[in-house]
N, C-alpha and C positions, 0 to 999 in steps of 0.2 A: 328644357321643360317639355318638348315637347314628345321626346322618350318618356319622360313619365308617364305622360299622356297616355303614351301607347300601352305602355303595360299594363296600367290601372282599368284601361276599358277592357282588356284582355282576359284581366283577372276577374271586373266584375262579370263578366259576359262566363266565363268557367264556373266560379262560384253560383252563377246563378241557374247553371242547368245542372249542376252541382245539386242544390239546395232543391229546385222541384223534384229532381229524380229522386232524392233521399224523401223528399214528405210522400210525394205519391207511391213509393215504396213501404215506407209506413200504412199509408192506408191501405192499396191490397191485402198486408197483413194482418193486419188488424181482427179480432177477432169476431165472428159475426151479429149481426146486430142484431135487437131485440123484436126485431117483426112483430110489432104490433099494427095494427090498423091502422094505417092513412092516408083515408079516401078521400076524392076520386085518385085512382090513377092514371095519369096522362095516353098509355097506351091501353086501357080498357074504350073501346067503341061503346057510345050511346051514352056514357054513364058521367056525362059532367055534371048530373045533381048529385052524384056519391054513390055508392055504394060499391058489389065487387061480384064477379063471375062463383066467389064461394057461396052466395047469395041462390043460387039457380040449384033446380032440386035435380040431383043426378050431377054435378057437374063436373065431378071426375070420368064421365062418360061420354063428354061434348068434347070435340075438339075446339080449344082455346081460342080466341080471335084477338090480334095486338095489333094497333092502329098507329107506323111510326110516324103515320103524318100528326098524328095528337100528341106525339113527345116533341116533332118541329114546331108545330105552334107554339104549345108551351115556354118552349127554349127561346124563341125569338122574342116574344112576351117578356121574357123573365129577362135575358141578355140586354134586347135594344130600347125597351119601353119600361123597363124595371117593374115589372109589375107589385112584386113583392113587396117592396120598399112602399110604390105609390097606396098599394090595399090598405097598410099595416102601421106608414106614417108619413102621412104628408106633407109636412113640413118639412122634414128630410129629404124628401124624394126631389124636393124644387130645387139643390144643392147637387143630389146624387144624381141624376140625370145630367145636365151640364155636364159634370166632372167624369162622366163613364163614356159620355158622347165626344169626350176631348182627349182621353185615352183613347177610344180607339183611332180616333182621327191621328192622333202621331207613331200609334203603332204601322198604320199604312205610310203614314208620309216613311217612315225608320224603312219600309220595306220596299216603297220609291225609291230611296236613296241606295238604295242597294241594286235596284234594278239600273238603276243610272250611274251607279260606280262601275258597273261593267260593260257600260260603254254603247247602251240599250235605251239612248234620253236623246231630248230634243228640245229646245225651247220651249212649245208648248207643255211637252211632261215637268219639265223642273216650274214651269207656270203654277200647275195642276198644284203640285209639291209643295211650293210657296202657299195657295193659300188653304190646300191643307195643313198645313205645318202653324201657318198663322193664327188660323180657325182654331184647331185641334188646343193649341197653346191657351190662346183664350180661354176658351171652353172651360178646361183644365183648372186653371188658376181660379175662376171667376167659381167652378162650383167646388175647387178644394177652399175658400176663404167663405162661401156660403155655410159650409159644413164645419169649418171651423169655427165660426161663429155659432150657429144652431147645437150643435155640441158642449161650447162650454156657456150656453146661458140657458138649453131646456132643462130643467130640472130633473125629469127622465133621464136624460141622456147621461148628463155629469157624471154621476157616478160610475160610470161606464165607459167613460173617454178619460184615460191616463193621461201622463205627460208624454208619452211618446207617441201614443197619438196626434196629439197638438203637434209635434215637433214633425213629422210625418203628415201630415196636412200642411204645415206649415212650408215643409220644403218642397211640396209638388206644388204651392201657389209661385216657388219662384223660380221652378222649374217650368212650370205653363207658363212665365211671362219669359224667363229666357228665350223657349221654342219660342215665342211668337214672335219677340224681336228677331232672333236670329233668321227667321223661315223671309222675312218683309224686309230686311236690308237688301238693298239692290246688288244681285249678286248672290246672295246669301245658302241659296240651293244651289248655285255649282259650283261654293266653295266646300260646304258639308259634300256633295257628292265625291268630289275630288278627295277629301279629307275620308269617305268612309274608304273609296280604292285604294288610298294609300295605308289605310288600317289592316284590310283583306291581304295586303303583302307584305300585311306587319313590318311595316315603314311608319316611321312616327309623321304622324299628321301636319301639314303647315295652315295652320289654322290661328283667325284673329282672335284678341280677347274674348271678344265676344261668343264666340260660336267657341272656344276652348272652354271657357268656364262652361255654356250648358251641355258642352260633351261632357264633362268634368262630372258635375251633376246628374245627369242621366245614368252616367255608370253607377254614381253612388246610391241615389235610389234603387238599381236592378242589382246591385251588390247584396243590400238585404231584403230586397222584396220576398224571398220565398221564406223568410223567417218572422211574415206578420201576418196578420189575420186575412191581408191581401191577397194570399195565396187562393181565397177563395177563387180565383180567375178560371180556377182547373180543379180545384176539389167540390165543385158544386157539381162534376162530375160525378162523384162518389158519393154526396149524400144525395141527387136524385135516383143516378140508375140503379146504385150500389144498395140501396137503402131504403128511400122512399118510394120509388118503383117497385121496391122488388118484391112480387107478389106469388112467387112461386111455389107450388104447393111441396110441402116435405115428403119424399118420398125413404121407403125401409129401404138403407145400407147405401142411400148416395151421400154424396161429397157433403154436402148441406145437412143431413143430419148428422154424421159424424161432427161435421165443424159446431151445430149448435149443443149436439154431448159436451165436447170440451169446454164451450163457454156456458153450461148448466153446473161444471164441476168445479168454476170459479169461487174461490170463496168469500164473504164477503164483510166488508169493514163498515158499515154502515154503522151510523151511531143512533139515530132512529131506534123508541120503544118496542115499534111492532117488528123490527127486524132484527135480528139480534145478530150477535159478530161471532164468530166461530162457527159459522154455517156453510157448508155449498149452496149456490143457485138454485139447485135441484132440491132439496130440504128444506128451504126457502118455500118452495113452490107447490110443496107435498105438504107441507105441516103447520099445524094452526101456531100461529105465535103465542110466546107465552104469555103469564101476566104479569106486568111490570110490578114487584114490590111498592106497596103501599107505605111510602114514608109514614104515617099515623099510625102505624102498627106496629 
């Protein structure tokens, strides 16, 4: 059993840098986006009530100014205080906070434990470990069963929250309580530590029930992590800097406007009256729509 062990963390630990390298390769590709307005931008100075340096008369003849301590704020805002969530729905956010404060607490404990399988631990670190791992556990469980709740009785939300959703929420509340028993058993970090060294030389783990089911589980949750909406961990990359950042002005014969010709020669399936289907973006954009046939006539 405990060969199996090994493989299974193996395979989801490959699958899983597998799976991000394929999404984030998708997005690079992707073709580019529709640059419209949306202000403020975090690396524009002075301009947290909106607006935008296209705004300023002449300002293709100013040198540019970009403030990346205004994309730190913002990121740490958005990352450790959820800003977004708290602004937009707060009854969620009381849920989503706990549950994002309790991932990362076991991603550092996971990176403890790795500092300590190789032989770089002490009492007091696997201390540390334990009630991070306990904390983190907690945390976890307590705001994946908040949100599992808020989810399927807000009326908003339901229709929005699938079943694998629920089933997905459902198993990181018993994954956060695994971690936390497992991290508060006396012992329980130098046996996972031992257990991650003997993984690192792909040696199958001697690990108790306990801490084998929540390895067990942890693989299986990061086996399909990169194939849910969770993946936003790393594509919020991509829709701020890639996207919503991106405020650069189009210049004749670079990279950016060659790339938005190609996504202007798109063509398009909309089913919408005022846009009709058998058109480019670009004809779209040049020409007045027609006029829908008047059934009465």
């Amino acid at each position: 059993m405990d060969t199996v062990l090994l493989w299974w963390i193996w395979l989801a630990a490959a699958l899983f840098v597998f799976g991000c390298g394929w999404r984030a390769l998708n997005y690079i590709r992707a073709p580019e986006h529709v640059r419209w307005d949306l202000y403020p931008v975090a690396h524009e100075p002075g301009r947290d009530h909106g607006g935008s340096y296209l705004e300023q008369k002449d300002w293709w003849t100013q040198p540019r100014e970009k403030s990346h301590w205004g994309e730190v704020e913002f990121m740490f805002e958005e990352i450790v205080l959820l800003r977004g969530v708290r602004v937009n729905n707060r009854k969620l956010w009381w849920g989503s906070l706990p549950f994002h404060w309790g991932l990362y607490l076991l991603v550092l404990t996971s990176m403890g434990l790795l500092v300590a399988a190789l032989g770089l631990s002490s009492r007091l670190w696997l201390g540390l470990l334990a009630l991070s791992g306990g904390v983190g556990g907690l945390l976890t469980a307590v705001g994946a069963a908040m949100l599992l709740i808020v989810r399927s009785q807000d009326p908003r939300l339901r229709p929005y929250t699938t079943p694998l959703d629920r089933l997905n929420l459902a198993l990181l509340v018993a994954l956060g309580g695994l971690s936390a028993a497992a991290a508060v058993v006396p012992g329980g970090m130098a046996e996972a530590a031992a257990a991650v060294g003997r993984l690192l030389r792909l040696r199958a783990p001697e690990v108790s029930l306990l801490l084998g089911l929540q390895m067990a589980v942890a693989a299986l949750f990061i086996f399909y992590l990169p194939f849910t909406r969770m993946v936003h961990f790393f594509s919020k990359y991509f829709t701020y800097h890639a996207v919503r950042w991106d405020d650069r002005p189009v210049q004749a014969g670079s990279a950016l406007e060659r790339r938005l010709r190609g996504a202007l020669g798109f063509g398009v399936d909309w089913s919408a009256e005022h846009i009709q289907t058998g058109k480019s973006w670009a004809e779209v954009a040049t020409t007045m729509p027609e006029k829908p046939e008047d059934p009465g006539e």
